[in-house]
C-alpha positions in Angstrom: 63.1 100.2 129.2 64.8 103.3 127.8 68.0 102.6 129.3 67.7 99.4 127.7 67.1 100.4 124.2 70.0 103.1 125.0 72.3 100.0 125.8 71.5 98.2 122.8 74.3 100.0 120.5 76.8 99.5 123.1 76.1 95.3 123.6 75.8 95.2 119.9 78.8 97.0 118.9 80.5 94.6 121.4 79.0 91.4 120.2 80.2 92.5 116.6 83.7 92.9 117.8 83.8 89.3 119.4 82.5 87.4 116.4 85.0 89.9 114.0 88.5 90.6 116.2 88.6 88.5 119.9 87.2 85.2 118.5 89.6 84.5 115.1 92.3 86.0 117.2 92.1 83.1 119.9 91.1 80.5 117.3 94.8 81.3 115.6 96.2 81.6 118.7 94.9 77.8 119.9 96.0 76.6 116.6 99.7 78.0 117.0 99.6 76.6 120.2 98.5 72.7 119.1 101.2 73.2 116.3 104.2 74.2 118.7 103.5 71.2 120.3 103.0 68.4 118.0 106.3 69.2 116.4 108.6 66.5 116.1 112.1 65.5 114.9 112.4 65.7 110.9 109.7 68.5 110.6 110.4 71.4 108.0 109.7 74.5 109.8 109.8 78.6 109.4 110.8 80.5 112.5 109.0 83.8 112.8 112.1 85.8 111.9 111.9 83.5 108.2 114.5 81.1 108.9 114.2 78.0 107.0 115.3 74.5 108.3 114.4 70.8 109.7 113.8 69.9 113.8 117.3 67.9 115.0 115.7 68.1 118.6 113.6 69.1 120.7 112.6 69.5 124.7 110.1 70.9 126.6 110.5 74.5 125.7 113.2 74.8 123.0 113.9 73.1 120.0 117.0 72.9 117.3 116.6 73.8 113.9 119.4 72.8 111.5 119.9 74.6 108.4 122.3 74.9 105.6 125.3 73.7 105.6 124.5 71.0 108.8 124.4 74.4 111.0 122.3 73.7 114.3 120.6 76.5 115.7 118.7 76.6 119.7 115.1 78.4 119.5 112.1 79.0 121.7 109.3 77.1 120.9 107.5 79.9 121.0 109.6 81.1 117.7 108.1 78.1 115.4 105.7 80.2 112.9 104.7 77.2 110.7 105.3 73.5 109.8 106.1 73.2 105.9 104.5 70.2 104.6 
């Protein structure tokens, strides 16, 4: 029973650290993920570097962004931060 209640801390400090750091992480991580792959042609997007510009087109894993000046540039998917409504 000792070694239990020695445990205790340990499982605690543990459960704290899920509900605080591992959970949100993979919560944002899922919601990057369902966004990456609902984009679609037209979208306004930010790469994660900051560039600024619209989907032209788009395959399995890469997708081209056009910005100024009619410029078309290849990314990753992976490189999408956010959609700009």
């Amino acid at each position: 029973m000792e070694t239990l209640i020695g445990l205790l801390p340990i499982i605690a400090m543990f459960a704290v650290m899920w509900f605080f750091i591992i959970r949100p992480a993979q919560k944002r991580q899922k919601a990057t993920a369902t966004m990456q792959n609902n984009l679609k042609r037209g979208d306004q997007v930010i790469t994660v570097g900051g560039l600024h510009g619209t989907i032209d087109a788009l395959d399995d894993t890469t997708v081209f962004v056009t910005v100024a000046d009619g410029t078309r540039l290849q990314f990753e998917k992976v490189a999408i931060g956010r959609v700009v409504e």
